[in-house]
Phi, psi and omega in degrees: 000157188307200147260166191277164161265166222223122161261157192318303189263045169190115183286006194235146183299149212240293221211139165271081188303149191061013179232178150101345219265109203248131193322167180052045125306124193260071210312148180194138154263230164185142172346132192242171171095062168281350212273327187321293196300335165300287164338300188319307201296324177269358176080031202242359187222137169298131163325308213270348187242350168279328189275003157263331181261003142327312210257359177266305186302325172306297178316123181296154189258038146350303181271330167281342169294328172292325191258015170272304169328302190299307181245059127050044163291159198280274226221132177215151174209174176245134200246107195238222212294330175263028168070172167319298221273345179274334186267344172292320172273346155294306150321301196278316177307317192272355179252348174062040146248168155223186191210134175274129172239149161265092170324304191288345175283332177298117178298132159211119179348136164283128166118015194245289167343315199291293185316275197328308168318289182287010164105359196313197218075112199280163174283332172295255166357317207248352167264003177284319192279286191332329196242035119281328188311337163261028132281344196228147178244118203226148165266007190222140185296178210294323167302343178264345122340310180279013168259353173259008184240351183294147179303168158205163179264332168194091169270030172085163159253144185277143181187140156254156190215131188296141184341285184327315199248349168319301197288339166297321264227285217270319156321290189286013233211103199258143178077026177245179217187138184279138172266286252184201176193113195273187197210188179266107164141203167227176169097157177253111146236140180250126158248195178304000000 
């Protein structure tokens, strides 16, 4: 099993990652789409959206590690390289649940949808979507998909928190967002 996580101002293990995650639980990400600064690097992204998600990949997840101690979350992971829905499906694998995300609920940057539109997409990200897609069951197409499957370098942490303390959670936390839900089952759905 992992080692537990630690929040700065509390010496006692807060969280299992990838364990713990209990159905009517509640999911929360923070803004998603870091790639923009790559794009950036290459001359592929309008400024004003490399220099927001520039200044999101800096930010430490410090405060949201602090408020998981507070509102007694089940699970927490940090969302890298398999993208939203490969690090949601390790949870839920490893936890014997499944989960809903609401796609309009998800933070995405402005100007991150234009790129995808325009093919911007990395070959990671795009072996991320193949091999969740017979995990997840979706009303929404495939391109909307690839905004929950793109890699990131440093997308925040994903975590659940029980119902009672999610609005405390989501409060303390500036730019994280209720997503979702985990459940009874197995599998990932995404609706609009």
């Amino acid at each position: 099993a992992p080692p537990p996580a630690r929040a700065a101002d509390n010496p006692k293990p807060v969280v299992r990652a990838l364990e713990a995650r209990r159905p009517h639980d509640c999911l929360g990400q923070p803004a998603v789409e870091r790639r923009a600064a790559g794009l950036h690097l290459r001359g592929k992204c309008p400024p004003e959206l490399a220099t927001k998600a520039i200044e999101s990949m800096a930010t430490l997840n410090d405060v949201a590690g602090n408020a998981l101690a507070r509102s007694s979350a089940h699970a927490a992971t940090d969302v890298t390289g398999f993208g939203l829905l490969g690090h949601l499906r390790e949870m839920c694998l490893a936890s014997g649940v499944s989960a809903t995300i609401a796609l309009h609920r998800v933070p995405v940057f402005d100007g991150v949808r234009e790129l995808l539109d325009e093919g911007m997409w990395a070959g990671g990200s795009a072996r991320n979507l193949k091999s969740i897609l017979e995990f997840v069951e979706s009303e929404i197409d495939e391109d909307d998909l690839k905004l929950l499957a793109d890699a990131q370098t440093s997308g925040g942490l994903l975590v659940a928190v029980p119902p009672e303390s999610a609005g405390e959670y989501f409060q303390s936390v500036p730019g994280s967002a209720l997503i979702g839900r985990v459940e009874s089952g197995t599998g990932i759905t995404v609706t609009a």
